[in-house]
N, C-alpha and C positions, 0 to 999 in steps of 0.2 A: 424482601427486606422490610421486615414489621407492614406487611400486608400492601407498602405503596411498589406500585410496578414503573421498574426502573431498566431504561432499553439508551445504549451505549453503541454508537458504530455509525458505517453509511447511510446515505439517505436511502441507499434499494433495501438494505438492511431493515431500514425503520418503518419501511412504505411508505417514505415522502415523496412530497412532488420533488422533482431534480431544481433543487434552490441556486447549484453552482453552473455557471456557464464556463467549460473547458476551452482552452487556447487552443486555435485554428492548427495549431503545428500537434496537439497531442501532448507534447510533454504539460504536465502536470507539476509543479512546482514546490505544491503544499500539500497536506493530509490534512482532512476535514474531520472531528469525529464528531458527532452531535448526538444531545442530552434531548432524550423526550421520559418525564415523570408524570405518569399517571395519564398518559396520552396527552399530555400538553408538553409542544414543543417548547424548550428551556431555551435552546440554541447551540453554537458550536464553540469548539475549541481549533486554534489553526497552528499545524505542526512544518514549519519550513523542513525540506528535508536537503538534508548537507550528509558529506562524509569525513571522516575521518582522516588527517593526515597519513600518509600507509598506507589507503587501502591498495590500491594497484599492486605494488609489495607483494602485499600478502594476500592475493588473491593469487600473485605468479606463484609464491611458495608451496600454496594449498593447490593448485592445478598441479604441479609437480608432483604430487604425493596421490591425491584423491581427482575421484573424478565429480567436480562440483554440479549442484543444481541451485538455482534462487525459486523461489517460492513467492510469487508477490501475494499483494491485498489486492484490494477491487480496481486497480485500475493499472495499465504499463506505461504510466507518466515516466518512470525514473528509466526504463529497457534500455533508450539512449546513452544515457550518462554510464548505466550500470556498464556497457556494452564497451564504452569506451575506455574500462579498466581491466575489463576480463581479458584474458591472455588467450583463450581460446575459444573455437563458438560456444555462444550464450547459453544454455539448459536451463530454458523459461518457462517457468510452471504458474498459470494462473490459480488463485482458489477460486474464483468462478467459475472456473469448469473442472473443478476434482467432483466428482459423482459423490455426493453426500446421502450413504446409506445410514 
């Protein structure tokens, strides 16, 4: 972007030091994304994550039809919660370990 280099995402993403300390239980609460321009740390942005009234619904609706998979980000903070709306076992795909060819 007009020559200044601009990196968006986790901190394993960024190659920072791990700035956040995770709760003893594993769930994860929040999504962190952090702003480094021009290799100086900017800092972060903090995204509660909640669901939508429905979703159990229409995860039973969509299991009945298809056979679902989730797809997370960098961490399985939410596998819990997600776990306890899915109607049948979970088909939990991390992207850190999809083989990135």
């Amino acid at each position: 972007m007009n020559d200044i280099n601009v990196r968006i995402g986790a901190t394993s993403l960024l190659n920072l030091p791990l700035l956040e300390s995770f709760p003893k239980d594993g769930m994860v609460k929040q999504t962190k994304v952090h702003i480094e321009i021009d290799n100086d740390y900017k800092g972060y942005f903090v995204f509660d994550n909640q669901y939508r009234k429905g979703v159990e619904e229409l995860f039973e609706s969509l299991a009945n039809k298809y056979e679902l998979k989730i797809l997370s980000g960098d961490n399985e903070g939410e596998k819990k919660h997600l776990k306890a709306y899915y109607p049948k076992p979970l088909n939990w795909y991390s992207i850190k370990n999809l083989n990135k060819n």
